[in-house]
Biopython code that builds the backbone (N, CA, C, O; Angstrom):
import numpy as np
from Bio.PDB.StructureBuilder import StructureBuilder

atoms = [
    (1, "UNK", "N", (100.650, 127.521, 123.300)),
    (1, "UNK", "CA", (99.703, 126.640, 122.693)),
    (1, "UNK", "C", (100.428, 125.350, 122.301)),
    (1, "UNK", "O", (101.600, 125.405, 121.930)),
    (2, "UNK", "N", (99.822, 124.291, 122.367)),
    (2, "UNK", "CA", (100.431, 123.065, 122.501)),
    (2, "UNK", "C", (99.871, 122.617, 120.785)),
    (2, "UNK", "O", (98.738, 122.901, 120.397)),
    (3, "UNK", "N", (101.108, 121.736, 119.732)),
    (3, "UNK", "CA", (100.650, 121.120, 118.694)),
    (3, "UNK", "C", (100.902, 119.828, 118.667)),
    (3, "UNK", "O", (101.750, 119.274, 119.367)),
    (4, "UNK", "N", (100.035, 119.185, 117.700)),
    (4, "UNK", "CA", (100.534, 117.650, 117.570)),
    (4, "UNK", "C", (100.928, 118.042, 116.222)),
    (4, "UNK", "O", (100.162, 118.669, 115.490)),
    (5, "UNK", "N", (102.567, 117.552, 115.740)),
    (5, "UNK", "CA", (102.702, 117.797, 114.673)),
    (5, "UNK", "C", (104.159, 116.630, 114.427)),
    (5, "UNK", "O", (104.568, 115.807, 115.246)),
    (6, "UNK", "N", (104.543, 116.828, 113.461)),
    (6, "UNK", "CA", (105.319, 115.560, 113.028)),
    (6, "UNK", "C", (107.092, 115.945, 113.290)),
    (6, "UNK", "O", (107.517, 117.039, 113.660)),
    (7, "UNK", "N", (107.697, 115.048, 113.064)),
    (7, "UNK", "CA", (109.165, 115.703, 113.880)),
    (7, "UNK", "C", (109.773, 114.272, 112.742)),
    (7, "UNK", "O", (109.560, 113.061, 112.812)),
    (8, "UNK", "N", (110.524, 115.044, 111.823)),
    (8, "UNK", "CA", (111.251, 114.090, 111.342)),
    (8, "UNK", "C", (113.067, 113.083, 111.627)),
    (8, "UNK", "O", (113.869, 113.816, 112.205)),
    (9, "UNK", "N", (113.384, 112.297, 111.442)),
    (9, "UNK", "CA", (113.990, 111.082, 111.529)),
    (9, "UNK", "C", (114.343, 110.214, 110.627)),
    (9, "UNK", "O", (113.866, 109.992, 109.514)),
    (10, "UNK", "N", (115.235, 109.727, 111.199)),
    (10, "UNK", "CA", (115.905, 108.513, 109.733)),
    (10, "UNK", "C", (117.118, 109.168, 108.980)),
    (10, "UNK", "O", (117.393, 110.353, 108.794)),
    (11, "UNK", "N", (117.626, 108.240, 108.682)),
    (11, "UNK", "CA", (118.898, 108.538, 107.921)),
    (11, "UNK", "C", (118.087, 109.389, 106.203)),
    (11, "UNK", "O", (116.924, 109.359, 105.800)),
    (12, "UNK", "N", (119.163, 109.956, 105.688)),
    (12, "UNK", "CA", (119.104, 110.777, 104.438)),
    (12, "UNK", "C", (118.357, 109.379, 103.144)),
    (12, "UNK", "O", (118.566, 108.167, 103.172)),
    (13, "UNK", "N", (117.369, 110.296, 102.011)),
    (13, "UNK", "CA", (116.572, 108.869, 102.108)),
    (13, "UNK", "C", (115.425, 107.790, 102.006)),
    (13, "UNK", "O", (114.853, 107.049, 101.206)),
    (14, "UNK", "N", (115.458, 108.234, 103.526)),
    (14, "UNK", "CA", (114.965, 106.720, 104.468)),
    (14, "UNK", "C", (113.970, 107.652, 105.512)),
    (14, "UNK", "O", (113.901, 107.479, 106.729)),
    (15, "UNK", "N", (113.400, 108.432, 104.916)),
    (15, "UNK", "CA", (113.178, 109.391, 105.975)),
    (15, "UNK", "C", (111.704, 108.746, 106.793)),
    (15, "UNK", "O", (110.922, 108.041, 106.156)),
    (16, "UNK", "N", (111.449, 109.106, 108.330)),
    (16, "UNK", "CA", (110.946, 108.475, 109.433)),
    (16, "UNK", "C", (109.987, 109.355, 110.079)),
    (16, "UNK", "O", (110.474, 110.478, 110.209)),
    (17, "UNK", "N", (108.859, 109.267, 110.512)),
    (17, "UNK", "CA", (108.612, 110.723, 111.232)),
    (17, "UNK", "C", (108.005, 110.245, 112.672)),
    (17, "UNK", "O", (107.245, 109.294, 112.857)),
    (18, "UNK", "N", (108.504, 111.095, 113.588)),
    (18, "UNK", "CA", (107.261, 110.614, 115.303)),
    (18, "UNK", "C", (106.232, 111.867, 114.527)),
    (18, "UNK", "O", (106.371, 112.908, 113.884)),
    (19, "UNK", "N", (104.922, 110.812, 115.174)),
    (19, "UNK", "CA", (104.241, 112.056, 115.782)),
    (19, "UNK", "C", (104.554, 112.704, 117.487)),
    (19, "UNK", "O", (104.867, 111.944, 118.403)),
    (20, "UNK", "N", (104.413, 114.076, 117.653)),
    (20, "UNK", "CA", (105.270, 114.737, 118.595)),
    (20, "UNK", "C", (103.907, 115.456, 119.428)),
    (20, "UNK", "O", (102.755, 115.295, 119.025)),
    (21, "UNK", "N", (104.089, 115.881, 120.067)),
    (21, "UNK", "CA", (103.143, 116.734, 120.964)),
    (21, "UNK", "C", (104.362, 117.784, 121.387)),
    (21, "UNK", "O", (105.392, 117.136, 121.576)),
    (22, "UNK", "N", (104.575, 119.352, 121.614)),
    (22, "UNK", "CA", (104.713, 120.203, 121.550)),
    (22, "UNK", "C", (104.688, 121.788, 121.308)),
    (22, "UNK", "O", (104.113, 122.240, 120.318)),
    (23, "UNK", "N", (105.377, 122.683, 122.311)),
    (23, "UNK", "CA", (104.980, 123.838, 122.295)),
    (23, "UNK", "C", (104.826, 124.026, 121.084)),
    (23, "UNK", "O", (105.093, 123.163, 120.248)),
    (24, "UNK", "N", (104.147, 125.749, 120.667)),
    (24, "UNK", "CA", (104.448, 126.010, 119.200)),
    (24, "UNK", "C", (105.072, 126.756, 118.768)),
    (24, "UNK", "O", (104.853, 127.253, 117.664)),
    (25, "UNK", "N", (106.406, 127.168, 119.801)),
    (25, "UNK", "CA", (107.402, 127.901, 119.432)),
    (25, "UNK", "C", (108.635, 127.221, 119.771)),
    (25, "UNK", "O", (109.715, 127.763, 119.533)),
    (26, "UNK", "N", (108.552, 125.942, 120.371)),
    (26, "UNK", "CA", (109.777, 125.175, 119.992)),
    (26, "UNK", "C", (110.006, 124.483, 118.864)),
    (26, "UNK", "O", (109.074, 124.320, 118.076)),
    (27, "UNK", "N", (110.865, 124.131, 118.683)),
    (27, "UNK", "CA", (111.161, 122.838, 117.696)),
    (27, "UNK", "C", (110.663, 121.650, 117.516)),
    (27, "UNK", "O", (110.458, 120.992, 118.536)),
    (28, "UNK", "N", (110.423, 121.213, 116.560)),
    (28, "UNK", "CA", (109.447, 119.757, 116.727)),
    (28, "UNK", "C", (110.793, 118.662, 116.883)),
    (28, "UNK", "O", (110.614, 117.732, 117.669)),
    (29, "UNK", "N", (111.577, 118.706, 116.463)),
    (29, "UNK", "CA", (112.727, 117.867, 116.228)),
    (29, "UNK", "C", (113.772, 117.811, 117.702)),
    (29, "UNK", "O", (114.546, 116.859, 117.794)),
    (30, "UNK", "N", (113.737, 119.013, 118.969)),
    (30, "UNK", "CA", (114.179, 118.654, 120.395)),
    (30, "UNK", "C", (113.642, 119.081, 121.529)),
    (30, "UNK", "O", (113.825, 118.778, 122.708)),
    (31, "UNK", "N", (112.841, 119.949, 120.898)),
    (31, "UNK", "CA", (112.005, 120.864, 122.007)),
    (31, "UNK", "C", (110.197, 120.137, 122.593)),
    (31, "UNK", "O", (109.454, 120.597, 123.459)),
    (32, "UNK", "N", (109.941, 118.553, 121.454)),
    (32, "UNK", "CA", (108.614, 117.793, 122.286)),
    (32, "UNK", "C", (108.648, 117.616, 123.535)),
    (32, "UNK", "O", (109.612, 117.640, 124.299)),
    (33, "UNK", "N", (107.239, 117.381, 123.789)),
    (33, "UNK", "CA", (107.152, 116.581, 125.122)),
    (33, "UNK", "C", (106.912, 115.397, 125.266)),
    (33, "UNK", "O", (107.417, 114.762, 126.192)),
    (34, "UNK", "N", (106.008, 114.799, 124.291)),
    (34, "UNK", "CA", (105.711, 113.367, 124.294)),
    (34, "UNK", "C", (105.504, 112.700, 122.415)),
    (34, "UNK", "O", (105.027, 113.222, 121.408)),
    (35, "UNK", "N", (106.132, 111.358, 122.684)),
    (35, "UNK", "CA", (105.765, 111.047, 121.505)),
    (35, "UNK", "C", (104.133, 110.362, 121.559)),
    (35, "UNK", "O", (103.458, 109.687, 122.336)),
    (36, "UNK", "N", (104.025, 110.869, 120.498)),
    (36, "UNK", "CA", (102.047, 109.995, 120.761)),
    (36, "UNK", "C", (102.176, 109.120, 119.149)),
    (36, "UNK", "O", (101.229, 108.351, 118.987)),
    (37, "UNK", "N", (103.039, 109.137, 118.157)),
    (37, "UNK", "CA", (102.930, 107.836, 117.265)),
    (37, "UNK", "C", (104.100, 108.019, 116.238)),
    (37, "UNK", "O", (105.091, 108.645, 116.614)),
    (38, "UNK", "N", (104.047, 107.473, 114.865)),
    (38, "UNK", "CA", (104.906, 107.213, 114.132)),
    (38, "UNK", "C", (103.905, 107.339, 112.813)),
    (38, "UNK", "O", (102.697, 107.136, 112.687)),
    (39, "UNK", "N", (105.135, 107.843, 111.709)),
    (39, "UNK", "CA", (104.688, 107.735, 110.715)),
    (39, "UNK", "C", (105.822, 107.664, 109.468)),
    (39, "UNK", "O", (106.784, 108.418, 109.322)),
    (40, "UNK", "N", (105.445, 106.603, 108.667)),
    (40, "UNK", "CA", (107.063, 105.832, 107.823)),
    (40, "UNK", "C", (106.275, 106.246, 106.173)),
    (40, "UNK", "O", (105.130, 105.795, 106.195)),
    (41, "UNK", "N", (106.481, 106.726, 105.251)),
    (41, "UNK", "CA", (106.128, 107.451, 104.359)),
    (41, "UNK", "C", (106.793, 106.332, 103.186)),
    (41, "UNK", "O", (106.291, 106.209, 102.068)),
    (42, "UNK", "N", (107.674, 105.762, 103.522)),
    (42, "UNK", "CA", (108.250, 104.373, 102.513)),
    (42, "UNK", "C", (107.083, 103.428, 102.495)),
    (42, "UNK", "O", (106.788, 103.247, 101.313)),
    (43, "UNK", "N", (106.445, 102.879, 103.133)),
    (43, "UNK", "CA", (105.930, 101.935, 103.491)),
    (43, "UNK", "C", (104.272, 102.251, 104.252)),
    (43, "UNK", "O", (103.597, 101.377, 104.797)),
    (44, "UNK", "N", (103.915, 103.571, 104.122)),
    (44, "UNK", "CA", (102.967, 104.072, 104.284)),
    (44, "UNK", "C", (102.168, 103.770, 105.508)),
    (44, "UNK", "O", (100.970, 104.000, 105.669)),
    (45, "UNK", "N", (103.070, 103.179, 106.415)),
    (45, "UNK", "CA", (103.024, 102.545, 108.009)),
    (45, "UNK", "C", (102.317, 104.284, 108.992)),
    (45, "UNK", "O", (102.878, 105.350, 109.248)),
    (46, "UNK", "N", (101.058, 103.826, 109.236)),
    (46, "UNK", "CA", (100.979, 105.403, 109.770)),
    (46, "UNK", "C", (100.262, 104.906, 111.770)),
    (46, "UNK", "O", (99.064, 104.625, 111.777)),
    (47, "UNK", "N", (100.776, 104.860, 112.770)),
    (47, "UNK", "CA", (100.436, 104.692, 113.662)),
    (47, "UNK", "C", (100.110, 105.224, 114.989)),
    (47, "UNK", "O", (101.131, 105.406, 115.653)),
    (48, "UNK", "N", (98.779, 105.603, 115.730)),
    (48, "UNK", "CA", (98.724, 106.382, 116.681)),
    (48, "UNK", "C", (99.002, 105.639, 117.948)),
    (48, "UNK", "O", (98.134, 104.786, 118.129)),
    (49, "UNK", "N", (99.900, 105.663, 118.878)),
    (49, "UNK", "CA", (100.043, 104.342, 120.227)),
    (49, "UNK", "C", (98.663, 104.815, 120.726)),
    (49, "UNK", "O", (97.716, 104.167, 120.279)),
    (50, "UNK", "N", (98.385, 105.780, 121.531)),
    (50, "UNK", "CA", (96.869, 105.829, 122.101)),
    (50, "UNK", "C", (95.930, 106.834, 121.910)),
    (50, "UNK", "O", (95.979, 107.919, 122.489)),
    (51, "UNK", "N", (94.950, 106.456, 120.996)),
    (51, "UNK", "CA", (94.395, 107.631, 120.848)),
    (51, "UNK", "C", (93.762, 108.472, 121.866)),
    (51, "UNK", "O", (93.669, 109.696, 121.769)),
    (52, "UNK", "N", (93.273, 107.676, 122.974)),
    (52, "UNK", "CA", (92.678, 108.161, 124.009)),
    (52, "UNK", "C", (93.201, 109.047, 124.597)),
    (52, "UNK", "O", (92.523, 109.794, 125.304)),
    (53, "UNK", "N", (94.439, 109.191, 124.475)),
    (53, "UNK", "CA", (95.717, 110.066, 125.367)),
    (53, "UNK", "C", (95.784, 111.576, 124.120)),
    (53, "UNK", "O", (96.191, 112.723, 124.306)),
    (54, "UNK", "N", (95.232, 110.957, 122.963)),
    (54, "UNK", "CA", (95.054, 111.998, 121.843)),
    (54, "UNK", "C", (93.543, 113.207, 122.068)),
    (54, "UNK", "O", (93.303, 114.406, 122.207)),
    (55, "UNK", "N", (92.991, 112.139, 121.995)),
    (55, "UNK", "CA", (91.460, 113.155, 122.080)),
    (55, "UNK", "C", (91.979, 114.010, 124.151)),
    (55, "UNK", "O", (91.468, 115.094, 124.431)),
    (56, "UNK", "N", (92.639, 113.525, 124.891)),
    (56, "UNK", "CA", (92.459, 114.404, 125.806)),
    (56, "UNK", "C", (93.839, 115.406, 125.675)),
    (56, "UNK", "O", (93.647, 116.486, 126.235)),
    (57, "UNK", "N", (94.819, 115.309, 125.223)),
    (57, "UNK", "CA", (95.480, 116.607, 124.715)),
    (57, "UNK", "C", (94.536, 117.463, 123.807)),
    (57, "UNK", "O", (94.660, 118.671, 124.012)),
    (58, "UNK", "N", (93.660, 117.131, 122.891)),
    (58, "UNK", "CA", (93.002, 117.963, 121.886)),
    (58, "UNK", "C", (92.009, 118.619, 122.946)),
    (58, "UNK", "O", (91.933, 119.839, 122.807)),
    (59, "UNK", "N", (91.420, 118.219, 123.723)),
    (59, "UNK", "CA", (90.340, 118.733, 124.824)),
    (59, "UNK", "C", (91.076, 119.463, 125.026)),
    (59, "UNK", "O", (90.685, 120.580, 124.686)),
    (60, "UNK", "N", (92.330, 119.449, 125.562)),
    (60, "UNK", "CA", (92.924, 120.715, 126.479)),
    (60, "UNK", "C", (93.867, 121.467, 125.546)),
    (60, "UNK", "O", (95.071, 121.610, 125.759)),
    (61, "UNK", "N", (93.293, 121.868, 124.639)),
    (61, "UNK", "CA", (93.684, 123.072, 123.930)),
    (61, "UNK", "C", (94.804, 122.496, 122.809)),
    (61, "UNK", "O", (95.304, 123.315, 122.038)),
    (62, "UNK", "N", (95.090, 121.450, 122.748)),
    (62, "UNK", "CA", (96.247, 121.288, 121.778)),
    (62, "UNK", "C", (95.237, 121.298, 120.332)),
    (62, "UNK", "O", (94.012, 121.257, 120.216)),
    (63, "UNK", "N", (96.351, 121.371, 119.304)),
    (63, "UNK", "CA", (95.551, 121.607, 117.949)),
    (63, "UNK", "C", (96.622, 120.838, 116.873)),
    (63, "UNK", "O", (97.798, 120.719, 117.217)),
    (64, "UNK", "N", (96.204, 120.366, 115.669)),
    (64, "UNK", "CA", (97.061, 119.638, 114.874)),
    (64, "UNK", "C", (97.554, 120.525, 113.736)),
    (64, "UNK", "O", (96.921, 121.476, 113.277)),
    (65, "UNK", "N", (98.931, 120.047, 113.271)),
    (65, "UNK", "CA", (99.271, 121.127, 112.251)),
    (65, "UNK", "C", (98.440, 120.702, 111.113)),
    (65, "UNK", "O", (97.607, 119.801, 111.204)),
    (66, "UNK", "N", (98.651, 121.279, 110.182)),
    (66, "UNK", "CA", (97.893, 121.439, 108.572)),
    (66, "UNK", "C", (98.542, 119.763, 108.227)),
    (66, "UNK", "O", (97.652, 118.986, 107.879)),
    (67, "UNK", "N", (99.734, 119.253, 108.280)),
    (67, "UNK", "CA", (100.194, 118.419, 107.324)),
    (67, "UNK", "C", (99.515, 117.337, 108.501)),
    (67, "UNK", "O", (98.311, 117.540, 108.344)),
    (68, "UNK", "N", (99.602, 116.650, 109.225)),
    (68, "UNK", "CA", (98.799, 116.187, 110.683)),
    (68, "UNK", "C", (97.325, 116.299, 110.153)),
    (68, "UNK", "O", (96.989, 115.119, 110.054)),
    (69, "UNK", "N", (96.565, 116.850, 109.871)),
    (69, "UNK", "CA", (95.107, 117.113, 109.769)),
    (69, "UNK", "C", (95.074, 116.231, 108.259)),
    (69, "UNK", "O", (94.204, 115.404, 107.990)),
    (70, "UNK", "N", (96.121, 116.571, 107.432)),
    (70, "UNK", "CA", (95.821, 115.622, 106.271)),
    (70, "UNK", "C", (96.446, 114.199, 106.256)),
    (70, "UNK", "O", (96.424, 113.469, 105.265)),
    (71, "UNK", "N", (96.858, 113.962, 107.135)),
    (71, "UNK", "CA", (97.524, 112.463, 107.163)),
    (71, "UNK", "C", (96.182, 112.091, 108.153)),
    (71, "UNK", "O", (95.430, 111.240, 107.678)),
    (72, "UNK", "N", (96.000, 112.371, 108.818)),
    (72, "UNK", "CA", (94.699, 111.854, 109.552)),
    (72, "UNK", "C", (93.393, 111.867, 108.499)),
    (72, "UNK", "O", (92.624, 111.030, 108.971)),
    (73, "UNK", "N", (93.028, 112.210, 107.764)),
    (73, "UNK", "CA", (92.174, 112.231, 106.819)),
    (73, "UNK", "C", (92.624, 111.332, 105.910)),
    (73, "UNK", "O", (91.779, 110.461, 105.708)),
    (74, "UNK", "N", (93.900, 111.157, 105.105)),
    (74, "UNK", "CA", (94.116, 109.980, 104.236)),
    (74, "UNK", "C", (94.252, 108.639, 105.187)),
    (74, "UNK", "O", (94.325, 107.666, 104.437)),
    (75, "UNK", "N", (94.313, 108.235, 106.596)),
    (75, "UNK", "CA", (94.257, 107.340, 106.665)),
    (75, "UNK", "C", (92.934, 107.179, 107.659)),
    (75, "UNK", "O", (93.073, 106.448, 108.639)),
    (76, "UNK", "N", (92.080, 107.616, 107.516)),
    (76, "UNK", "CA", (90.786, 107.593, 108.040)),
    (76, "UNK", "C", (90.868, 107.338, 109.627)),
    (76, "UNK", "O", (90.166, 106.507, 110.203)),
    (77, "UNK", "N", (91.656, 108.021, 110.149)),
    (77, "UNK", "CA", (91.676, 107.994, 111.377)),
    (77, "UNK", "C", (90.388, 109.607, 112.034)),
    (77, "UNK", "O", (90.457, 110.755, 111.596)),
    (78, "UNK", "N", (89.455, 109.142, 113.043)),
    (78, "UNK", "CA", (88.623, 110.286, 113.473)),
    (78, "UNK", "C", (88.889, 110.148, 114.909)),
    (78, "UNK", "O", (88.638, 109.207, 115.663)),
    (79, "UNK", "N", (89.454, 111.291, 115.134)),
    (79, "UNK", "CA", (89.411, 112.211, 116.752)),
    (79, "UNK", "C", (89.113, 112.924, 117.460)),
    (79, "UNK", "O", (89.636, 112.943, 118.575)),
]
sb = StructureBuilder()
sb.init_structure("model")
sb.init_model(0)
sb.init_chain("A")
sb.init_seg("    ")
for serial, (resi, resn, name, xyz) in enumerate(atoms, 1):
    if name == "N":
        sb.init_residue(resn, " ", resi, " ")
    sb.init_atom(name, np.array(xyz, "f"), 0.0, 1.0, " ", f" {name:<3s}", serial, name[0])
structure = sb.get_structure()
């Protein structure tokens, strides 16, 4: 089963996150397949590159983690 879930980054901190697309028994941090956005928690910078490329991973079975489902809700993003 495929997740969109967050994969953290950045020095100690300063911390950075991709959003990731990946299995759900690898690692979010080497085991993704694609990055689909960013999210900076300093500066509350939250960005999807395409959503369109989003809603058709979610068609085909991918699903978002719990912390993913609430960052999409605080920044009023709908998919």
């Amino acid at each position: 089963m495929l997740k969109i879930r967050l994969s953290r980054a950045g020095k100690r901190n300063m911390p950075f996150f991709k959003i990731v697309l990946t299995e759900h028994t690898k690692a979010a941090k080497h085991g993704y397949k694609k990055v689909l956005g960013f999210f900076n928690p300093i500066s509350k910078e939250f960005k999807i590159k395409d959503v369109e490329e989003v809603k058709k991973y979610i068609s085909n079975w991918a699903q978002f983690s719990p912390r993913m489902k609430k960052l999409l809700e605080m920044n009023n993003v709908t998919i």
